[in-house]
N, C-alpha and C positions, 0 to 999 in steps of 0.2 A: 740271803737274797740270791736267787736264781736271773742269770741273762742267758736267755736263749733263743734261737732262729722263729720268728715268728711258722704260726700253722694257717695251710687254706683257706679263706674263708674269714679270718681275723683280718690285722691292719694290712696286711697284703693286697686286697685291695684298693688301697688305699696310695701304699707306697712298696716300691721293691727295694727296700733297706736293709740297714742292721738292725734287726729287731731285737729286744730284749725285755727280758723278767726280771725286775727288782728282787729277785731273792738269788742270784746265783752266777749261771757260765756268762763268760765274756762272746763279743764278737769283734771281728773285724773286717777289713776292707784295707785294698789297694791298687792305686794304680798310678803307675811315673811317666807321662808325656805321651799319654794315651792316643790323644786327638792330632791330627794335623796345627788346626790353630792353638791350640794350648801349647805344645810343642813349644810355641814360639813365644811363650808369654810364661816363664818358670815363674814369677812372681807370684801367679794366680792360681799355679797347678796344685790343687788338691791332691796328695799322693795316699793317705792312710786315712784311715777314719778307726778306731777303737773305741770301746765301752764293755768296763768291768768293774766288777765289784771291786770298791778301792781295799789292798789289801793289808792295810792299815787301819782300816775303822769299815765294818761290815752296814753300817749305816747311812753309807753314801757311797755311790756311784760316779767313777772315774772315766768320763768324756775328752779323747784325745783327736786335734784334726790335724794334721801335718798336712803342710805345704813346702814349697819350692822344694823337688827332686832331683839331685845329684849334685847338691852342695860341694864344693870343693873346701873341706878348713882351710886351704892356702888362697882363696880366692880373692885375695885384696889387688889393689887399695880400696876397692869398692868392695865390703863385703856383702854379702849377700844380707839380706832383711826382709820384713814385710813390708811390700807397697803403699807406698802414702797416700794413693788413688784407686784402693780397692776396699772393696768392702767380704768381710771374711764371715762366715756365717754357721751356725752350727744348731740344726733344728729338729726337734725335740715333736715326737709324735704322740699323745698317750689319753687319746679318746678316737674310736672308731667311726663317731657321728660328726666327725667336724670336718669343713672341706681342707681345711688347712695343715698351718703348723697352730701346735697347742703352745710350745716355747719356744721363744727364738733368741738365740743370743749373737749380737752384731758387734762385731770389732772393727774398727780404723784405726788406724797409723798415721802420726807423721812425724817428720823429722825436723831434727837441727843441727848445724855446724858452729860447734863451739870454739873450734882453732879453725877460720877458714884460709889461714898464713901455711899450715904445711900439706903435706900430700899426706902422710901418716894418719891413717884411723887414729890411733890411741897417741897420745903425747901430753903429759906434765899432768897428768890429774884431767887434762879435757880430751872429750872425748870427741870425731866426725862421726855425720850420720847417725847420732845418737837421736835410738826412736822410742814413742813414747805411744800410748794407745789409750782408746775411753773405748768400755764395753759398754752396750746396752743392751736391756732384754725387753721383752714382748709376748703378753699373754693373753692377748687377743688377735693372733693370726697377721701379727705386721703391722697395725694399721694405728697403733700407739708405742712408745718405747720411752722406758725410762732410763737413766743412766747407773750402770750399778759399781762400776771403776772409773775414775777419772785420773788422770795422768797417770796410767800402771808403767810400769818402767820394762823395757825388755834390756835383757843382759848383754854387753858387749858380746861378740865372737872371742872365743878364748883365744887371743893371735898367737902369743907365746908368752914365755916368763917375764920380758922384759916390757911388753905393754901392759900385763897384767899384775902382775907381783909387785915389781921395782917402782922406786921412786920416779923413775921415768913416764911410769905409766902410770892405773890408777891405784896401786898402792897397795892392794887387798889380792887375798885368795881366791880363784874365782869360783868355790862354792859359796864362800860367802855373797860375792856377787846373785849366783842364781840363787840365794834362798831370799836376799833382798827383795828382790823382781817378784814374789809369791805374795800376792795382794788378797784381801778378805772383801769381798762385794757387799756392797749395803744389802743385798738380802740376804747371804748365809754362803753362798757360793767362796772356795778358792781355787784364784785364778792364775795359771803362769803359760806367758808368751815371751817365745825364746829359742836362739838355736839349740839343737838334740843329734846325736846321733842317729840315722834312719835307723829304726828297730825291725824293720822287713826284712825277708828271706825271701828270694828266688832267681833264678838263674833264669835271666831273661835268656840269655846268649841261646841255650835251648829252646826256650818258648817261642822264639820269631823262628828258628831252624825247622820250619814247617812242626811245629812239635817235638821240636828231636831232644826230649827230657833226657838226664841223665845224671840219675839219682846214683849211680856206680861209675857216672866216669864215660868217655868212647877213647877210641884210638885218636883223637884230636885234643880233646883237653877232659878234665878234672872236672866235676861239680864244681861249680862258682857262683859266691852268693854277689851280686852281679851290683847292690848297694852296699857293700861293705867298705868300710870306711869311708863314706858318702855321711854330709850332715842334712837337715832339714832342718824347719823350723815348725815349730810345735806352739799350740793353741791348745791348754790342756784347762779341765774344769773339774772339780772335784767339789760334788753337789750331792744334800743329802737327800734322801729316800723322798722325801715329804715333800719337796720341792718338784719333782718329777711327779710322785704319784697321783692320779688325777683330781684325788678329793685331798691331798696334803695328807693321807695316810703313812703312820711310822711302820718298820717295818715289821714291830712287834704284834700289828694290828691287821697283816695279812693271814687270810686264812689257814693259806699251807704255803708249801714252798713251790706252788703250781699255783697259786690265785691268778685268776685272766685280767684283776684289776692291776695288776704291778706291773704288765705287761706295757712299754715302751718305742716306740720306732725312732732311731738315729741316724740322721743321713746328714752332710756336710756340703756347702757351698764357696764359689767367689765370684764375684761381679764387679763389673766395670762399666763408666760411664761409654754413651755410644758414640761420643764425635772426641776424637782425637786432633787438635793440631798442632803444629811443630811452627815455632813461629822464631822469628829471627833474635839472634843473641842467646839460643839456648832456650827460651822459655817455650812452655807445652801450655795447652789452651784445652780445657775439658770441658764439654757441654753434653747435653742430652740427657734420657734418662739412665738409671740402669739397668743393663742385661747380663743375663747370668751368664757366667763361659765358662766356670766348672762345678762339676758334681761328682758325689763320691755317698755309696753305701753301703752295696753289694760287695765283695772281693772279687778287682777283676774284673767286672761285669764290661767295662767299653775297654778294656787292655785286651782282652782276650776274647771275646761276646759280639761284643758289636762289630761289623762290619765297618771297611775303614770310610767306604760314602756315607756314613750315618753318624760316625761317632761325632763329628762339631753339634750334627742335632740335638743328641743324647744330654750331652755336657750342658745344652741352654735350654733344657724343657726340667719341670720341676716334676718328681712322682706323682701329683696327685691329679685328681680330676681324670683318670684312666691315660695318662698322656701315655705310658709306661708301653699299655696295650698294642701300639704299633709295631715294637720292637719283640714280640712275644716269642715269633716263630724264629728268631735266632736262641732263646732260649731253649727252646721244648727239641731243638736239631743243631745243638752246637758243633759248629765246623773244627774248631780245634780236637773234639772228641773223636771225627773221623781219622783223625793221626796220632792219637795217643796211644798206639801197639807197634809190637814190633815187626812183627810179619808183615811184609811188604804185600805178599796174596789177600791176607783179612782185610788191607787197606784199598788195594784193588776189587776186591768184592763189595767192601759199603760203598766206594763211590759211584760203582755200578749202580746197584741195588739206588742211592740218594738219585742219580739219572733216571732209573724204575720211576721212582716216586714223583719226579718234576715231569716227566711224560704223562701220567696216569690225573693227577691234579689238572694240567692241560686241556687233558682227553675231557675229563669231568665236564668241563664249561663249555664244551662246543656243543651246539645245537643236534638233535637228532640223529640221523643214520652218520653224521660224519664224526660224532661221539663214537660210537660202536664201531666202526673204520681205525680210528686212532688206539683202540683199546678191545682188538681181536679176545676175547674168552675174559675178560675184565675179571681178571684170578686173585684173591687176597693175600698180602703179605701179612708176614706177622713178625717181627725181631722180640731181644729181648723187653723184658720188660725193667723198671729200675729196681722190682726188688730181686732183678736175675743177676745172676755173674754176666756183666757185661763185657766185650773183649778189650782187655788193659784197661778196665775205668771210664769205657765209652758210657755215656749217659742216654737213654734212645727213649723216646716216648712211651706208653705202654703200648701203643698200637700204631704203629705206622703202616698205611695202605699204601696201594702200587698195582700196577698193570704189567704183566708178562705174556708174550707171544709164546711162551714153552711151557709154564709151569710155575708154582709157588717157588719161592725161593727163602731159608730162614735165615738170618744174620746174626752170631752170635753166639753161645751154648745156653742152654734150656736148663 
């Protein structure tokens, strides 16, 4: 089985996700407290989105969504978990002609306090906070859903030996714990939701320093993987070929290990009710309908892509229906590329050169002789293109146009 990055023309279209080939490579996606408003709602924050051939049985495909970013393990008394008021989503793309999702699978949460006499999460065999979830799925675009887990169990937080092992606490080993939680869905699906180690790598600390990567180190600090020892909580599915594929095809029954029928799109959600009240004695008041406040599928794509007036947009608008299309020309000219070199001159001449290009755009749309006024000898630029050695990894259109009062100018090496 192939999982690979969708091509032009295919479910692109459609959606700008993780795309993938039921015969093979995995993809992924990430991004931790992307948005201004998610920022402030970790409960909700999609941070990963993964899909790979499970490497345990070549005949089903392994869908992972992580949420809440920068777990603390020492986080109690409250520890961290899935929201009892959101709805967690993980949607499944694998027909070209449909406006929708082709699968949907929707998890809730909620909880209960078994000891509500101590402060202690874990004590004598009961447990606080202990959450529980019903998944359902949908294969007609949302608008039916059956139940395919009912009371699946998510696994305490591993606090230490003595909530977990000892008689104090609940008594067991806590792998046996997380293999208990590993639930079979009435249609063929298994299912586990449950704290995890974040499995991401990247050194924000560089990434926000205007770019300032540093895959070797600077005279201020070390590469640092900036989630490490950080938990998350994991929504994972391990589904076979046939359930994905769009006619229930096995995988024995693909033509090659490039059949366009295996081909898949995966992108991840969560949502919340839109009136919030806070009402006296503690109790909260949910009404309205729901709206989406995250999204995840690209890697990166609103960490690092989106501009930061755009990015609450991004997170509550769904890929399809062209919504995507607004948001184009921070892809095709991403800003972070203009600072991914070292030479502070190279970086001084693209942002010249991107100034060329927003004067000459400009010039384009004014009327007549004050067109040709604005844009003296209206001279064409030309930079690399992506199959050129671009400078340190910039990524540049194949053709970006521009207006010069001296002369062409090239950006780049050829």
């Amino acid at each position: 089985m192939r999982i690979s990055p969708l091509r032009s023309g295919q479910l692109r279209r459609f959606m700008l996700g993780c795309a993938l080939l039921l015969m093979g490579l995995g993809g992924y996606a990430s991004s931790h407290r992307e948005a201004p408003l998610i920022s402030n709602d970790p409960l909700a924050d999609n941070t990963d989105v993964y899909a790979f051939k499970s490497p345990d049985d070549p005949n089903t495909i392994t869908i992972i969504a992580n949420y809440i970013p920068f777990e603390s393990p020492e986080g109690g008394p409250n520890f961290y978990n899935f929201g009892p008021n959101i709805r967690y989503e993980i949607h499944v793309k694998n027909r070209a002609n449909t406006p929708g999702d082709d699968i949907l699978y929707r998890f809730t949460f909620t909880q209960v306090n078994e000891d509500p006499t101590t402060f202690f999460n874990i004590r004598l065999g009961k447990q606080n906070l202990k959450t529980m979830y019903r998944c359902e799925k949908s294969t007609d675009g949302g608008m039916t859903f059956r139940t395919i887990v009912m009371n699946g169990m998510v696994p305490a937080n591993n606090i230490g030996p003595r909530s977990i092992d000892s008689p104090a606490g609940l008594g067991k080993p806590y792998e046996q714990l997380r293999q208990e939680a590993i639930a079979t869905a009435t249609s063929g699906e298994q299912v586990f939701c449950g704290p995890a180690d974040d499995p991401f790598f990247v050194d924000l600390a560089g990434a926000f320093d205007v770019g300032n990567f540093r895959p070797e180190g600077n005279s201020t600090n070390r590469p640092k993987d900036a989630v490490a020892r950080y938990n998350c909580h994991t929504i994972a599915l391990k589904i076979p070929v046939n359930l994905l594929q769009k006619d229930g095809k096995m995988v024995s029954q693909a033509a090659n290990i490039l059949d366009p029928d295996y081909v898949i799109g995966v992108w991840a959600s969560s949502s919340r009710r839109m009136i919030t009240t806070l009402n006296n004695g503690g109790d909260i008041g949910l009404d309205g309908g729901w709206v989406q406040v995250s999204r995840l599928g690209m890697p990166l794509t609103n960490e690092a892509v989106i501009p930061i007036g755009q990015k609450d947009k991004w997170n509550a608008v769904t890929p399809y229906g062209g919504n995507d299309l607004q948001f184009a020309k921070y892809f095709t000219n991403p800003e972070l590329a203009l600072y991914m070199v070292a030479d502070s001159e190279q970086v001084a001449r693209i942002v010249r050169f991107s100034e060329w290009q927003a004067r000459f755009v400009w010039a384009e749309k004014q009327p007549g002789p004050e067109r040709h006024r604005s844009c003296r000898g209206r001279v064409w630029w030309r930079v690399a293109s992506r199959r050129d050695e671009s400078p340190r990894g910039r990524f540049a259109p194949n053709l970006l146009h521009g207006c010069s009062e001296s002369g062409s100018v090239s950006v780049g090496n050829r």
